[in-house]
MARTOR-988569 format. One line per 10 residues: number of its first residue (from 1); for each residue x, z, y of C-alpha. Coordinates in pm, whole numbers. Each point is the difference from the previous one (the first is absolute). Example, Ala and Ser with C-alpha at 12.3 -4.5 7.8 and 13.67 -1.06 7.14 Angstrom:
<pts>
1) 1230 780 -450  137 -66 344
</pts>
This chain:
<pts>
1) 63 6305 765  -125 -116 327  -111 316 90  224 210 325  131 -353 72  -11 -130 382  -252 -253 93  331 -233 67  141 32 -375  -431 -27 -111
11) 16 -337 154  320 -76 -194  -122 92 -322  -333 -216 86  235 -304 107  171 18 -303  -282 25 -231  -194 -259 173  253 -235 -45  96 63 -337
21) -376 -20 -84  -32 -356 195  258 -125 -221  -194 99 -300  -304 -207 128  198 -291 54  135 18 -299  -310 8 -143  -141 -244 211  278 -215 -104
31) 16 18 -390  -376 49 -84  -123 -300 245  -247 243 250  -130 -111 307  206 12 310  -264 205 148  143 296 -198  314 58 194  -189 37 337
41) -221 207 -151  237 207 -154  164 1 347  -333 115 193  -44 301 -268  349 121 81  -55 -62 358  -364 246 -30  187 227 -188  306 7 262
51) -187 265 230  -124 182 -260  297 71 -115  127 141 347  -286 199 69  40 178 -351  331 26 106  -60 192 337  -318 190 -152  251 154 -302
61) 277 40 280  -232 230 165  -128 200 -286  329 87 -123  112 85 355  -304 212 91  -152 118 -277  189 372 -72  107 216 227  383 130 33
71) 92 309 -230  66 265 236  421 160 -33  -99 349 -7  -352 79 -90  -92 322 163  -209 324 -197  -309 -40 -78  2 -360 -67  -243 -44 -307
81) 101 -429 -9  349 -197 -37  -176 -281 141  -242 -57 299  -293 -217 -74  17 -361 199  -267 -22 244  -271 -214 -159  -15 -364 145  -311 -122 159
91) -269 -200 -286  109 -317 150  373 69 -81  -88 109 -367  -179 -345 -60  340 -220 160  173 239 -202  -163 -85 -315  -53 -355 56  395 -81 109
101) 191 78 -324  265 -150 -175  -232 10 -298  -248 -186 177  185 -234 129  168 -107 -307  -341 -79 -163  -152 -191 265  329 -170 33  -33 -81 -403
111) -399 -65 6  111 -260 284  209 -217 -223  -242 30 -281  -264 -140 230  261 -269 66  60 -74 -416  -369 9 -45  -116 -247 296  322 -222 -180
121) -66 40 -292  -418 -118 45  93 -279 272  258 -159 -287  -245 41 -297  -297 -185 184  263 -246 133  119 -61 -310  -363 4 -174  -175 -190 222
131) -223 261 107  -121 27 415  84 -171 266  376 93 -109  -15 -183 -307  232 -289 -20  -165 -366 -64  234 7 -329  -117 301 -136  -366 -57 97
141) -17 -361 -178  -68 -199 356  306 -154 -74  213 -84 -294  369 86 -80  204 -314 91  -291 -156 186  114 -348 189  -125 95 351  -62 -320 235
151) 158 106 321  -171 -204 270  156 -129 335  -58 210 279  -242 -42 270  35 -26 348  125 -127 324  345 -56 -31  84 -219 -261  375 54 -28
161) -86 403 19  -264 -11 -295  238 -213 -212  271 229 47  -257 300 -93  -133 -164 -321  330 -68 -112  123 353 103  -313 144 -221  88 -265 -243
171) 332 177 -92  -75 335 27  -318 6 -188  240 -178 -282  206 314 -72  -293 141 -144  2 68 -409  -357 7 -3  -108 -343 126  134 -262 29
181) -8 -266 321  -62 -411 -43  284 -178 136  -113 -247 235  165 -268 -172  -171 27 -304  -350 -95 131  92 -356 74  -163 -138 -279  -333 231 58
191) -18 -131 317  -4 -345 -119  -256 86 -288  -200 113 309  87 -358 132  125 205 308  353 -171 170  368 217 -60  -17 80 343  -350 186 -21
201) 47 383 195  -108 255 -254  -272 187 136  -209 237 -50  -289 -219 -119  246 -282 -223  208 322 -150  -339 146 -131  -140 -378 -116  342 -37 -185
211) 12 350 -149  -325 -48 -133  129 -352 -147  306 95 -187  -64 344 -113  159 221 245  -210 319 46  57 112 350  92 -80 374  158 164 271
221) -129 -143 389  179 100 299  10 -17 363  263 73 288  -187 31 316  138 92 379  -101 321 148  190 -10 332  365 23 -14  -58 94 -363
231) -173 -82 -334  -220 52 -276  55 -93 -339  -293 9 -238  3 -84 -430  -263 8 -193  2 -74 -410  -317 -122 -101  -149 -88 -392  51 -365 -12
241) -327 -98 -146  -249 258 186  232 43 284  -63 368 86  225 191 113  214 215 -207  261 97 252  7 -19 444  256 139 148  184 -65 371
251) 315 44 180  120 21 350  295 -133 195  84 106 333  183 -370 75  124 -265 -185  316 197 -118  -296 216 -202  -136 -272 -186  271 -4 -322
261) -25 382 -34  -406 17 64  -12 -249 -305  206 179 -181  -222 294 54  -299 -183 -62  154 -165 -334  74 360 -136  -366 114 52  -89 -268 -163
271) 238 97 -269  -108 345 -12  -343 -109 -37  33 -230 -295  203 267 -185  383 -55 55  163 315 -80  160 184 269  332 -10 -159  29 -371 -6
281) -116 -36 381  248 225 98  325 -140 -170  -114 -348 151  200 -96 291  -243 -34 334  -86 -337 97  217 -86 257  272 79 -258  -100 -234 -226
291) -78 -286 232  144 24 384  -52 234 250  -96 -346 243  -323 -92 1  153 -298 188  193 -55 -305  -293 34 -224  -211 -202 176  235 -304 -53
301) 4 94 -375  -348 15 -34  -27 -333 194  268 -143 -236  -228 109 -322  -308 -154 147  183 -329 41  147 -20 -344  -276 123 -186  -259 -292 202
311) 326 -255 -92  -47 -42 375  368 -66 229  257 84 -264  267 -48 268  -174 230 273  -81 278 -284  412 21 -47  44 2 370  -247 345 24
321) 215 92 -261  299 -51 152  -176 136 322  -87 337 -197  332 109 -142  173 -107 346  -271 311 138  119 196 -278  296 -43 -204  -58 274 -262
331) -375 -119 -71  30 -91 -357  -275 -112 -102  39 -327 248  368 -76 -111  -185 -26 -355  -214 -199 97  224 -224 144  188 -39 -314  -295 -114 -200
341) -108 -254 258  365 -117 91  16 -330 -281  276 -209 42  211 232 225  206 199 -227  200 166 258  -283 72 237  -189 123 -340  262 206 -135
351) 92 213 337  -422 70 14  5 142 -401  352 197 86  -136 154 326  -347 125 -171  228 126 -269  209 171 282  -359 150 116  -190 77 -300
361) -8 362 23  -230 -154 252  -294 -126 -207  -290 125 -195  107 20 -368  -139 -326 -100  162 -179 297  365 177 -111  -30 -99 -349  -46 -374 139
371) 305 -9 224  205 119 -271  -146 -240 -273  53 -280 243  364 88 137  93 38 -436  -194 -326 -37  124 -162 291  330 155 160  143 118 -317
381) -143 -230 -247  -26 184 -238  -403 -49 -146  28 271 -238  28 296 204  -318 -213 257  -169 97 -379  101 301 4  -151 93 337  -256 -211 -15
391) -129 141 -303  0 364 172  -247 -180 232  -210 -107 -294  28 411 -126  -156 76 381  -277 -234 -42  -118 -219 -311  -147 -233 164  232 -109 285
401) -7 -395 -41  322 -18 244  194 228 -207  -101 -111 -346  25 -387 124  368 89 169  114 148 -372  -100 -353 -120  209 -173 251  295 205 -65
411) 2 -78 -373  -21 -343 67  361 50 174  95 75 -338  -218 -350 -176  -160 253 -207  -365 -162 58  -150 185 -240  34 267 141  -86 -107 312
421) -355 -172 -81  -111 351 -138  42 160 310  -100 -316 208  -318 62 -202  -28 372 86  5 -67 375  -276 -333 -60  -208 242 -174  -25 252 329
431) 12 -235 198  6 -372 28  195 -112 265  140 -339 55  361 100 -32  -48 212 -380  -235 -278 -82  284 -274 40  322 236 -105  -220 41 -345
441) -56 -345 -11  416 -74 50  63 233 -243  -225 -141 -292  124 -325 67  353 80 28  -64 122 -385  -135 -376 -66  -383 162 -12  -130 -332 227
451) -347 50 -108  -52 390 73  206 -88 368  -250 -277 85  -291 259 -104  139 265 187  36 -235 302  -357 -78 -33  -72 329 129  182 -70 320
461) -134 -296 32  -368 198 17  144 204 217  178 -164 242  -19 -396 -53  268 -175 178  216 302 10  397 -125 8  147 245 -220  -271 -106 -267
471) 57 -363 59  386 34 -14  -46 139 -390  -243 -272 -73  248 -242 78  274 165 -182  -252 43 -320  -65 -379 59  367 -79 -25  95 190 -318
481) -266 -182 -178  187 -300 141  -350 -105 154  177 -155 280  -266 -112 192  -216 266 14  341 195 121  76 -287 283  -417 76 124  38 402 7
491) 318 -46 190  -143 -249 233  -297 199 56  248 306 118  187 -238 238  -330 -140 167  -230 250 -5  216 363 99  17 69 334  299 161 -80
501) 367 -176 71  170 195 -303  -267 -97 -267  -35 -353 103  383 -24 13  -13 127 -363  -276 -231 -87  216 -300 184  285 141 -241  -209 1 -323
511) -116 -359 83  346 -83 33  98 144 -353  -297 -220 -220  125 -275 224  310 39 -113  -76 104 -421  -142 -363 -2  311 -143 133  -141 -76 359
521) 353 120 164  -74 -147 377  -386 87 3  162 351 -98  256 28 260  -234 -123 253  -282 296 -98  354 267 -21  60 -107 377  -337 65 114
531) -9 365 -183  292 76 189  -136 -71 311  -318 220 -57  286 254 -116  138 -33 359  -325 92 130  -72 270 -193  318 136 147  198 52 -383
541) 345 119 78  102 -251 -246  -224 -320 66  201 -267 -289  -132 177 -302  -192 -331 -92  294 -207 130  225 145 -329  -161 -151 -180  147 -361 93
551) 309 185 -151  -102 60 -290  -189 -377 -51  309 -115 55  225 218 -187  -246 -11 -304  -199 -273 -11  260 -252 170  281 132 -112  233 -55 338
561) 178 282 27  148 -120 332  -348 -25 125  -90 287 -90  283 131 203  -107 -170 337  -349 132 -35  125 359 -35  262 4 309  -280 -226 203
571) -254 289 -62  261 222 58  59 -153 363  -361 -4 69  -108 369 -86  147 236 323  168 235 -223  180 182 321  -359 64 102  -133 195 -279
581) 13 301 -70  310 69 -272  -273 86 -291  -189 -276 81  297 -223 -53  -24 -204 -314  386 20 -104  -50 91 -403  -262 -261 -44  201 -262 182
591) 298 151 -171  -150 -74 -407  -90 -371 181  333 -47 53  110 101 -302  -256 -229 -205  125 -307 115  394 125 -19  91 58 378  191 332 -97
601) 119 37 370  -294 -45 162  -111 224 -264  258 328 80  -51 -86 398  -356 82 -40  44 282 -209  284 166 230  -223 -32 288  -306 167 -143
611) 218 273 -88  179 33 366  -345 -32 156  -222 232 -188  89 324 -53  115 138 -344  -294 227 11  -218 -313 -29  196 -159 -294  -127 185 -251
621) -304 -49 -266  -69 -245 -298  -95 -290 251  321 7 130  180 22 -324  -205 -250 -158  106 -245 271  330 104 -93  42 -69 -336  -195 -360 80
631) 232 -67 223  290 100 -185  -184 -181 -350  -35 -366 170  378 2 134  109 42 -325  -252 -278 -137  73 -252 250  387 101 -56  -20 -87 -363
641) -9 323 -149  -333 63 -223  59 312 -174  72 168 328  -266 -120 147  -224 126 -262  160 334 -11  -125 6 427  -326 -119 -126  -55 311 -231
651) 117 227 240  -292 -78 217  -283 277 22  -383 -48 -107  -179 -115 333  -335 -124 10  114 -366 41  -110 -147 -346  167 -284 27  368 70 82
661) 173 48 -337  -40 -376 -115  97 -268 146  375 172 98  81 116 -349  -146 -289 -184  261 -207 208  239 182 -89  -98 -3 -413  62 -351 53
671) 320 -2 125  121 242 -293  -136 -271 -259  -259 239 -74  -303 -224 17  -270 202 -221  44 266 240  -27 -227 312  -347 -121 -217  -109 348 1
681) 57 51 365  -165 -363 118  -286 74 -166  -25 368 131  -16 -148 331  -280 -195 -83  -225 234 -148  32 283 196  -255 67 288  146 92 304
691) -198 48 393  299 -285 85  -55 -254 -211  -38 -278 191  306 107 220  172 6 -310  -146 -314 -136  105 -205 314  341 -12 -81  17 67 -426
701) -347 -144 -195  181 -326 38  304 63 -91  -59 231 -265  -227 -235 -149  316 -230 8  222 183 -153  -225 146 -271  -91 -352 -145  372 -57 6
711) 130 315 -176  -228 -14 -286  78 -369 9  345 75 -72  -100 284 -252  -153 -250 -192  -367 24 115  -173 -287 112  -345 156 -36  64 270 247
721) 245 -230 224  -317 -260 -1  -231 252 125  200 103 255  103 -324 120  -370 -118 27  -68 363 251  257 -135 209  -91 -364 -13  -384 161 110
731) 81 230 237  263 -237 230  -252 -305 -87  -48 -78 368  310 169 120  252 -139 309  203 -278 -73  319 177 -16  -141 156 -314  -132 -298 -169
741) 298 -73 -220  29 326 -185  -382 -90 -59  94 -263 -126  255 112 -206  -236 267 -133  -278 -280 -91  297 -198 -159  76 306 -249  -355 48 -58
751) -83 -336 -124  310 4 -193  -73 318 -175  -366 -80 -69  150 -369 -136  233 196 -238  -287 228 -112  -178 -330 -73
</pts>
């Protein structure tokens, strides 16, 4: 009982009580999802209640104190009373009296908190109703669950501030499980339906005009604006088609070390307002925990975006980059970035994907789940725990294109296609970008569907005409058809017509290849040369990628093995391996070169190097095994040893190369005497589509041709030697003089066969 305690042990008891009651409300607050209102208010009741308490306190202190008189120790005679009556307080005293007891105090102390449930309990039913102005948009129908919101660019006078700001918004408004925001990335193509250039700003004004267009129901506007050392941060989310306001709200920052937390402020109003429970907006990290803590840092990033997403100054977009996670070193989401953007640059790449793995605990879910998808994908190589993790991604959100077009690419690490186009399909269908439009279009035609890939490019076409991933696939779909000329004008339309070094080098390269299929060897090398210089210019760490191929025209199609040799160790002189970064180092591929055309020390010395230069943690995944067991698989070939060689063959993973388990085995089924089986594999090779064809064609159509009409000459076929005697005599019709005899040769079998025949 409290009562005939001192006002010091009162106090105590209060203390204790208080606390033990503010841990029930945060509790509460906690696991039912209130308002964080309630634990102030909670607070301010205890606090009201705090002098209360010590004035009951003193009042009963005094009363029991004051209120009866001592019992005398020896009554005298005559006394007609043990007790002697207290002298009767003043009216004022009799109504403290009554008013300061323990009994009162507990009930207003109880009618306080049930003033506190009931104000709770009605602000959370008309939030979560719709009803007032507490109502969330959600709940009220102004906005529907999992509405695409079109965040606009922010206004004002400092454009490296207001892109930082947007982008800030940007990824805070994303952890939100009610709505969901528009990557910027993924308007390209409505801009261009709008007939409005990549590089357009997204304000206030296009963001409504392109909401309106592709279905997106609402728009948020902001504005950063200086108010003397400090600044003011406005949002407001607008219908997209009547544009009234359904939310304003505004921030402050004192200077510009404010700004990140003021928009994080603002973005979880915002939050609030559309609905967000209060237990998700609490367990999400603040903002400057899931980007950077620099707004000099996020400036950069922001300026990075811009320039990527306008395909504006690749080279100056990796050097914010580079500019942002020198600021910070912990700001993940840049490092990510970085690894997406870094092609060609393995080593550079695969630090960037390890160091926002380091730093994930740094990102907003989404962003986390990314990282790790990429560092399985990328780092470990292993695809099918990417799917794994990308697929949680697809749980979170349906209709993520990014996530459901990333599961795609991952299974086509594994050549299951199938697979792949259904989920290239899902992404297309939210939303058609150029890059889910052309990955379904590889995978259908990696599954031979030509038609359905030229449809499906059609799209892009509509889209974005001239586009070079699009034209890239249309000269690949060209090729497998064998339509050789229409494959020689897509390529030469990516050489002269992208601004970019790396796609014209790759057109340069392709030309190169259908020079090369028709037997043009020196028109070949000549168009190889000049898609390595491009290479050079775009900077690749390994520039010669075209140049192999002179190996392999002369290892395969001339059949000089010593020549081949030359090329490889002249290549090998050229390309500053001591420059490069040890990843970037080509040893394995030059390593299976070597082993091809029989050099088996050139061979080992390029294998021991890779694996004194790189770092064992690096030499792991199928990609490296696979190069491996090639490597391993043509030493015993050229070495005269077929069944080992197959046995390397088969030990080689599933990869998405389609092409790769022919033309090595079916060599060696003819070096066992096994020549139905070296049929089988010839054949393969020539029906099966592949995104390479032509770089496969360059160096094998003619010589599998070759062989074919001479196997199932020797089996006893003429019909089927005949036929492919006369592809070979067509294809190489007009081809360099050093191939003219084996023309000749073939013509001379032809017309004997179809003499014999009669």
């Amino acid at each position: 009982m409290i009562g005939g305690r001192t006002l010091l042990q009162v106090l105590g008891i209060y203390a204790a009580g208080s606390w033990l009651v503010m841990q029930v409300v945060d509790l509460l607050k906690e696991n039912m999802g209130l308002p964080d209102w309630v634990f102030p208010f909670a607070l301010v009741l205890l606090l009201i209640g705090l002098p209360i308490i010590l004035t009951t306190a003193v009042v009963q202190k005094r009363i029991a104190t004051a209120g009866v008189e001592p019992r005398p120790k020896a009554p005298g005679p005559g006394s007609s009373a043990d007790r002697a009556p207290a002298r009767p307080p003043d009216g004022r005293s009799d109504d403290v009296r009554r008013f300061f007891t323990w009994k009162n105090a507990l009930v207003g102390g109880a009618a306080a908190f049930v003033l506190l449930a009931v104000v709770t309990a009605g602000f959370m039913f008309m939030r979560n109703r719709g009803i007032g102005p507490v109502g969330s948009l959600v709940a009220s129908g102004l906005l529907e669950e999992r509405a695409a919101i079109v965040v606009a660019d922010f206004a004002g006078d400092d454009a490296s501030l207001t892109r930082a700001a947007t982008q800030a918004f940007r990824v805070d408004l994303s952890q939100s499980e009610l709505v969901r925001v528009v990557e910027p990335a993924t308007l390209d193509g409505a801009l261009r339906r709008m007939q409005l250039p990549e590089d357009q700003p997204l304000t206030a004004e296009v963001a409504h005009e392109l909401a309106v267009r592709e279905g997106f129901p609402a728009v948020i506007e902001g504005e950063i604006g200086s108010v003397g050392d400090g600044y003011v941060i406005t949002a407001r989310l607008a219908d997209a088609q009547s544009e009234e306001t359904l939310a304003s709200l505004r921030e402050t920052a004192a200077d510009a070390n404010g700004i990140i937390p003021a928009i994080d402020r603002l973005s979880g109003k915002m939050r609030e307002r559309i609905g967000d429970s209060y237990t998700n907006m609490r367990a999400d990290e603040p903002l400057e925990r899931v980007t950077t803590g620099s707004l000099d840092a996020l400036e950069k990033y922001s300026r990075a975006l811009e320039l990527f997403e306008s395909g504006r100054d690749y080279e100056l977009g990796i050097a914010m980059l580079e500019e942002a996670v020198a600021a910070d070193s912990g700001f993940a989401m840049a490092w990510r970035k970085l690894g997406v953007e870094l092609v060609g640059n393995q080593a550079r790449r695969v630090e960037a994907i390890e160091k926002a793995y380091e730093n994930r605990d740094r990102l907003t879910e989404r962003e986390r789940l990314l990282a790790e998808a990429q560092y399985y994908y990328e780092v470990v190589d292993d695809p099918r725990k990417a799917i794994t993790v990308f697929e949680r991604l697809v749980d979170l959100d349906p209709s993520d294109s990014w996530a459901l077009n990333n599961v795609g690419a991952s299974y086509t690490q594994l050549g299951q296609w199938a697979e792949a186009e259904t989920w290239f399909a899902r992404s297309v269908a939210v939303d058609s970008t150029i890059k889910s439009i052309t990955n379904l279009a590889q995978a259908q035609l990696q599954q031979g569907k030509l038609d359905e890939a030229d449809a499906t490019l059609a799209i892009a076409d509509r889209i974005a005409p001239g586009n070079e991933r699009a034209v890239f696939v249309h000269a690949a779909v060209a090729a497998n058809r064998r339509d050789w000329e229409a494959a020689e004008e897509f390529a030469r339309r990516l050489r002269d017509e992208s601004s970019d070094p790396s796609w014209a080098g790759m057109g340069a390269m392709q030309m190169g290849n259908v020079a090369a299929v028709g037997g043009h060897l020196a028109e070949a090398d000549r168009l190889w040369q000049e898609s390595t210089e491009k290479a050079r210019v775009a900077e690749f760490p390994f520039a010669s990628t075209a140049l192999m191929q002179r190996f392999d025209i002369d290892l395969d199609v001339r059949g000089d093995t010593a020549r081949a040799i030359r090329t490889l160790d002249e290549i090998r002189a050229a390309e500053p391996f001591e420059e490069m970064e040890p990843l970037n180092r080509p040893y394995l591929w030059f390593a299976s070169w070597y082993a091809r055309a029989g050099a088996r020390e050139k061979s080992e010395a390029m294998t021991r190097a890779y694996e004194a230069e790189v770092p064992a943690a690096y030499r792991v995944g199928r990609d490296v095994e696979s190069n491996y067991q090639a490597t391993e698989a043509y030493l015993h070939l050229s070495e005269g040893r077929p069944a080992e060689a197959l046995d390397a063959f088969r030990r080689i993973g599933p990869s998405n190369c389609g092409l790769c388990g022919f033309i090595g085995p079916a060599k060696a089924f003819e070096a066992l005497g096994r020549p139905d089986s070296a049929i089988a594999l010839y054949e393969g090779f020539l029906e099966t589509s592949d995104m390479q064809r032509a770089a496969w064609d360059n160096e094998n159509l003619g010589p599998t041709l070759e062989r074919l009409g001479t196997l199932y000459e020797e089996r006893g076929n003429p019909d089927a030697a005949a036929l492919y005697y006369a592809r070979l005599v067509e294809l190489w019709s007009d081809a360099d003089a050093e191939l003219q005899p084996r023309v000749a040769a073939a013509r001379a079998r032809l017309e004997a066969i179809l003499k014999e025949r009669g």
